[in-house]
N, C-alpha and C positions, 0 to 999 in steps of 0.2 A: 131843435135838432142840430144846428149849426153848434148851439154852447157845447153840445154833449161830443162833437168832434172834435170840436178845440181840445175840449177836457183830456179825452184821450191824447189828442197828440201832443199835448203837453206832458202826460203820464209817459209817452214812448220816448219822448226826447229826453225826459228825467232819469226812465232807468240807462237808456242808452248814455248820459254824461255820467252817471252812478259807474256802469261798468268802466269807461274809457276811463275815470279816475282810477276804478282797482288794478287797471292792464299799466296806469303809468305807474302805479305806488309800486306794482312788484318787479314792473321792469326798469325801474331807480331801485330797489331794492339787490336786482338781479345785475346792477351797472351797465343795464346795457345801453346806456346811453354817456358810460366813462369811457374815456380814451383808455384802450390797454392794447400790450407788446403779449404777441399769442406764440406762445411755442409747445414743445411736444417733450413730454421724460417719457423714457422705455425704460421699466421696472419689471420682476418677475412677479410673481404671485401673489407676491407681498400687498405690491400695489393696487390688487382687488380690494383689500380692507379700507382703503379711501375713500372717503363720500363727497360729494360736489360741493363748493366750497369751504373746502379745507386750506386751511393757511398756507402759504408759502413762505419762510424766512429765510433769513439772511445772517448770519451772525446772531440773531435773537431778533433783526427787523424785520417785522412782517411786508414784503415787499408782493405778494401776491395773492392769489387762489388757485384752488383749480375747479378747472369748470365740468368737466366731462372725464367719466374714467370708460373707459370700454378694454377686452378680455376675450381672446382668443382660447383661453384654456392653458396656454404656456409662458406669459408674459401678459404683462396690462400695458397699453397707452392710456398716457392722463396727457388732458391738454391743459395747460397753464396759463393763465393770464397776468404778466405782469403790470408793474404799475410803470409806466413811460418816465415819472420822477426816478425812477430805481435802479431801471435799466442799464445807464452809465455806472453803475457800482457790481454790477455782475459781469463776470469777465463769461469770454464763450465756451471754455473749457469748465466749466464748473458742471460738481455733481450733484447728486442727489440720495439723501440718506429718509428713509421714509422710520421716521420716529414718533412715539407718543407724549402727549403733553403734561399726562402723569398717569401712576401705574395703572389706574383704570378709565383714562382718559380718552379721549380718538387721537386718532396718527394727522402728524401733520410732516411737511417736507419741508427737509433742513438742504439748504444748498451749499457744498462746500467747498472753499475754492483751492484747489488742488496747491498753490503757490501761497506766499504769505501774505499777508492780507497789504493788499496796496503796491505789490510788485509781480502783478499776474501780468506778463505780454502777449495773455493773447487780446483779442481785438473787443470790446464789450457786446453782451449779446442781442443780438436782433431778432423782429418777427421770422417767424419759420424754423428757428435752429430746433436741434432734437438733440437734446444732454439723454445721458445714462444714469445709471443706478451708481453709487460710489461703488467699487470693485478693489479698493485697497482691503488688506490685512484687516485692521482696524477696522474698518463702516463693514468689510465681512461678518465680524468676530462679534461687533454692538448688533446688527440687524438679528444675527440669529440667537443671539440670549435675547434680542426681543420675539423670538419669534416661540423660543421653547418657556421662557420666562410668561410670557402675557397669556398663555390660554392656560397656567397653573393659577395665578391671580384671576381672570375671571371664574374658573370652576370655583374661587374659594369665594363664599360669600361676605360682600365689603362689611355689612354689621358685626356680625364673627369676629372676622380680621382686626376691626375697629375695638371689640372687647376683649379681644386677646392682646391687641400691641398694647391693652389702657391696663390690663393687667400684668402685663409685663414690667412695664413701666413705673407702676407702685411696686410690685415688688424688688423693683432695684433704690428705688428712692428711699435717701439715707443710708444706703451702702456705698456709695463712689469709694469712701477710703478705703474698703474691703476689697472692693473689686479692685482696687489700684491696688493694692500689696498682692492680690495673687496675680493679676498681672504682674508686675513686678517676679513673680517666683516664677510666672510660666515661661517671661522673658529669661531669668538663670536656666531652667531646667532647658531651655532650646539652645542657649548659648555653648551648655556642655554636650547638648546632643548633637550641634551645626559640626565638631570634626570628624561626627563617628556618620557623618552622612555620604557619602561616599559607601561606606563598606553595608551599611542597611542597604543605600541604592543596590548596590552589587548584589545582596541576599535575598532584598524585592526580583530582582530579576531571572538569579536563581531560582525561586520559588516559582514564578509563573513559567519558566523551561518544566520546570518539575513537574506543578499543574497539568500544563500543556499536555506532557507525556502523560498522567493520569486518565487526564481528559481523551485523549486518545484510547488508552487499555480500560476504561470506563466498560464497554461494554463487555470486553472478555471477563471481567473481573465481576459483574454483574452476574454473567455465564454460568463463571467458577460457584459464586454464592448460593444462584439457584441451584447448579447440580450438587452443590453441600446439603442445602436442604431435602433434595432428594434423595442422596443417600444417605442423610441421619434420619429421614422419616421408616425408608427402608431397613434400617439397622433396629429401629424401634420395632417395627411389625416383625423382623425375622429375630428378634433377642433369642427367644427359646432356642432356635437351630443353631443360631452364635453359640448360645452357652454350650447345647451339646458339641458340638464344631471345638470348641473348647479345652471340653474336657476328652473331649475322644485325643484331641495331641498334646495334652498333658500327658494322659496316657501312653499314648505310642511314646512322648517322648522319654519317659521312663523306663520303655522294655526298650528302647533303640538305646539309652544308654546302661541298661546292664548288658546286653549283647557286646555291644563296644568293648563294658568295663573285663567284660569273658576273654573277648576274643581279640585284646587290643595286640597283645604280643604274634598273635597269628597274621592281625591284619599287614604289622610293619613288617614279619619276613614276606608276606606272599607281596608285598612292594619293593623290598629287596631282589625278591629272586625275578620279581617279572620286569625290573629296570632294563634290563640287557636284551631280554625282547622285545619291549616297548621301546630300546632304541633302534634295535636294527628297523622293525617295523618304520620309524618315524626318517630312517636312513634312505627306503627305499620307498617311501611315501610317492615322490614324485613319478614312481612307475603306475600308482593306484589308477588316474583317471585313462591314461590309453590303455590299460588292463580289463577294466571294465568296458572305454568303448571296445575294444576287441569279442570280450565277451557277447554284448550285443550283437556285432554285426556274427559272430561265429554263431548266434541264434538263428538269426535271418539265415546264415548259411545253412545250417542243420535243416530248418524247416521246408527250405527247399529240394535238400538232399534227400528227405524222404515226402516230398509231393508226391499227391495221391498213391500214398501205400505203395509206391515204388523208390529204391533207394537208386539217386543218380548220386555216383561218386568218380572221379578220375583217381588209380588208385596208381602210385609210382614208390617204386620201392629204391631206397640209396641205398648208397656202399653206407657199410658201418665201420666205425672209426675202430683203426688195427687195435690188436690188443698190447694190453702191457708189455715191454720188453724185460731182460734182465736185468737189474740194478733200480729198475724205476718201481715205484711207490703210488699207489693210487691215495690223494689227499685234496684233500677241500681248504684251496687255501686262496682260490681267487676271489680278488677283492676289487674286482673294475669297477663296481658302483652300478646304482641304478639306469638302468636304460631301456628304452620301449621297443629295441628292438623292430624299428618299423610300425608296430601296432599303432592303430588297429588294422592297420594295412601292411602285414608281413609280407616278405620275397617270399615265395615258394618256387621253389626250396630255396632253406633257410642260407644266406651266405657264410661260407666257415670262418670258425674264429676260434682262438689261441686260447685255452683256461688255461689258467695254472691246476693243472689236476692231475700232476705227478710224471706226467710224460714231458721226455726234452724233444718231442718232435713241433713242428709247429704247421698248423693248419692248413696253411698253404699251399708244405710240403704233400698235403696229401690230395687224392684226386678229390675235387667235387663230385658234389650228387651231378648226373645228367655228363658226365666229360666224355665217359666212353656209354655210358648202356643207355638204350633209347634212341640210337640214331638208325638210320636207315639200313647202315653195315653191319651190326649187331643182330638187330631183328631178320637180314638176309640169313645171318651163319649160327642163329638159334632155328629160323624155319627151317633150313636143311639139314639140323640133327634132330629135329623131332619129325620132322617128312616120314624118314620109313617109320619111327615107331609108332606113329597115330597108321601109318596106313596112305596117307593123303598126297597130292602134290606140294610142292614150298611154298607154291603162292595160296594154298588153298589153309596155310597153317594159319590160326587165327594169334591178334596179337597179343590177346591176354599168356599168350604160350611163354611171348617173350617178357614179360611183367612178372609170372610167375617161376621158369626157370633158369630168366637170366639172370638174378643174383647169384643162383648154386652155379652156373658154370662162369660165371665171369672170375675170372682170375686161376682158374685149374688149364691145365692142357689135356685137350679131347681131340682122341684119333676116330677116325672113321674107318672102318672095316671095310 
């Protein structure tokens, strides 16, 4: 009973030095038992494509690894483990270019020292420091051809790739001196094309303005094409009524030019003769639109004149303008030109004014509508001469008496009996 416990604890102590040998091989494997200088690169997204011990170099010296990459989603930290021999050979300002080892290789980190190599003052780097991603021009410009460059090489598969460069390759083999003489002609042909480069630049640039605007009227012009197509589809379906459409003005225009060819001598005098009233017309044009407002509101006026079937009018009667004297000539010779006369809102009554219409009196000189008839003295000395012959007393004479009989006695002398 005793051998058969030994046995076993011998079997547990075996596999137990079994294990404790495989936990030192991977952890000398994993160095963790080398002295290293631990520091941090802050990298963008790039830096997730890095796997835990990946190289660190220097110049082409492999002076590190890294050990841990961890990723927030906008940035990666990698922690780095340098070699403590190395250390004094990296300055603290140094960066970090995340490069591959070849085109379908893994990425490893290229450190670069921003100064020339061996005249860097800043201080060499120590544990804890945190370097950046390289941010010049340059490690800009290589990162991102590596970044659009490498996932087109891995879609392309390496065997393919491999018998396409090997058939490339034979077929250039034993041509060099071919390909050197049209090299050679491509180098002439760009030598004479290098002074006309400027004015191609210029026409390149021209053309994409042009584009541009294309690009822009793109869809009007799309527009246009579609409603082409619908109206040439429509011009197909309606041919027949085109064609009649057609013939029917051929026709007309056949009888419209024998009419013409009839009546062409007619047409040019009745343009002769109608010139001289188609200018006065175009003379007094500017009277047309207060003419017409006038006429509108004298609508409005009418229609209120005779609301409902009774006629409201204020009726006032003027002096009329004396007659001809001796010597004078009744003649139509004024020529004052258009004028609206107030319209569409005339004075009533109308204020006097001077034609040339063969009298040498002038308007002025004569009394206005309204100076003597219509005032209060008038209509006193017209109701006392019609008083007796109505019958009535003067105050009781009404005033249409004086509207109607005072133009016949204004200007005569009436006695009273």
């Amino acid at each position: 009973m005793r051998r058969i416990i030994r046995l076993r604890l011998y079997g547990i102590v075996f596999l137990a030095v079994i294990a404790l040998l495989l936990s030192l091989s991977v952890a000398v494997y994993q160095q963790a038992f080398t002295s290293v200088v631990r520091i941090t690169l802050e990298a963008d997204t790039l830096g997730n494509q890095l796997e835990p011990r990946a190289d660190v170099k220097l110049r082409g010296l492999l002076v590190g690894e890294v050990r841990e990459v961890r990723a927030d989603g906008e940035k990666a930290t990698l922690g780095i483990a340098l070699k403590p021999e190395h250390v004094s050979l990296i300055p603290a300002d140094v960066h970090a270019r995340l490069l591959p080892k070849t085109l379908f290789g893994e990425k490893y980190v290229d450190l670069v020292d921003p100064a020339a190599p061996g005249k860097s003052s800043a201080r060499p780097i120590r544990a804890g420091d945190v370097i950046t991603q390289d941010r010049t021009t340059v490690g800009i410009e290589l990162q991102r051809l590596m970044n659009d460059l490498l996932p087109l090489l891995r879609t392309v598969q390496p065997a393919k790739l491999n018998a396409t460069l090997s058939a490339f390759a034979m077929a250039l083999e034993g041509r060099g001196d071919d390909i050197g003489d049209n090299l050679i002609r491509l180098d002439a042909y760009l030598r004479r094309l290098n002074p006309h480069m400027p004015s191609l630049k210029e026409d390149i640039s021209r053309f994409a303005d042009v584009a541009e605007v294309y690009g822009e009227a793109a869809p009007d012009l799309l527009r246009v094409l579609d409603n082409t197509v619908t109206t040439s589809r429509t011009i197909v379906e309606k041919r027949q009524q085109l064609s009649s459409f057609l013939t029917w003005t051929a026709t007309a225009a056949n009888t419209t030019e024998g009419v013409l060819d009839e009546n062409a001598a007619r047409l040019i005098t009745l343009g002769r003769v109608s010139r001289p009233t188609l200018a006065l017309f175009a003379r007094y044009s500017p009277e047309y639109p207060c003419l017409l407002a006038g006429l509108v509101r004298q609508e409005a006026a009418s229609e209120e004149a005779f609301k409902g079937g009774k006629m409201h009018i204020t009726l006032e009667f003027v002096r009329s303008r004396p007659p001809y004297r001796p010597g004078e000539e009744p003649r139509y010779a004024d020529r004052s030109g258009p004028h609206c006369r107030g319209l569409p809102h005339p004075q009533v009554p109308a204020p006097p004014r001077k034609l040339d219409d063969g009298t040498s009196r002038h308007a002025s000189s004569d009394p206005g509508p309204g100076a003597v008839s219509g005032t209060p003295a008038e209509q006193h000395a017209i109701a006392s001469l019609m008083a007796p012959v109505m019958g009535v007393p003067a105050d009781e004479v009404p005033a249409v008496a004086t509207l109607l009989f005072g133009p016949l006695a204004r200007g005569t002398a009436v006695s009273v009996a």
